[in-house]
C-alpha positions, 0 to 999 in steps of 0.5 A: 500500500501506498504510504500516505498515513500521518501521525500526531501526538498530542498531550491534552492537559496532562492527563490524555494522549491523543494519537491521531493517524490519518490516511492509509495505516498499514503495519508499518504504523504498529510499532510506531503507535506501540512506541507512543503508546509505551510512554503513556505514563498515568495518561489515557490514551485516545487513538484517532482513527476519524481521518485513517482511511484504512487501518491494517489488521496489525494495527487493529490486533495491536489496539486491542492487545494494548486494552488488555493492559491498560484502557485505551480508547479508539475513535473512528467512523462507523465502519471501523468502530463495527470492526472493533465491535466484533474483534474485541475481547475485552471492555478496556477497549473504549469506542467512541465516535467523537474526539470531544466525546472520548475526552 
């Protein structure tokens, strides 16, 4: 796949960190959002999928493994939020499909 993904890291208020990756996110964006994710600290962290117009499933296998340890919450449009309803295992992965609503 053609790589024309981004990604932001935010620190809101010292207490969230908001991942935002936009464009295609295929596998190569696993580790790098684990990285981000790693330095987390006491902060929850949001992942926003809103403008990812696709996300690889090592991305989406490596959200989901990280709400095994600690809550995460991903934000997305409907169609991705689907996906995570049927693949998750665990309640520590939070759906929203708005960034003001997962803050």
């Amino acid at each position: 796949m053609e790589d024309g993904a981004t990604m932001r890291v935010l620190d809101v208020a010292s207490r969230s960190l908001v991942l935002t990756l936009s464009g295609v996110v295929d596998a190569s964006y696993a580790n790098r959002l684990a990285d981000e994710v790693e330095r987390r600290g006491r902060r929850s962290v949001v992942v926003d999928l809103l403008d990812a117009t696709y996300v690889d499933s090592e991305v989406q296998s490596y959200l989901i493994g990280a709400a095994e340890k600690a809550p995460l919450t991903v934000v997305a449009g409907s169609w991705l939020l689907h996906v995570f309803e049927l693949t998750r295992h665990t309640r520590s992965l939070r759906l929203s499909s708005s960034l003001s609503a997962a803050l």
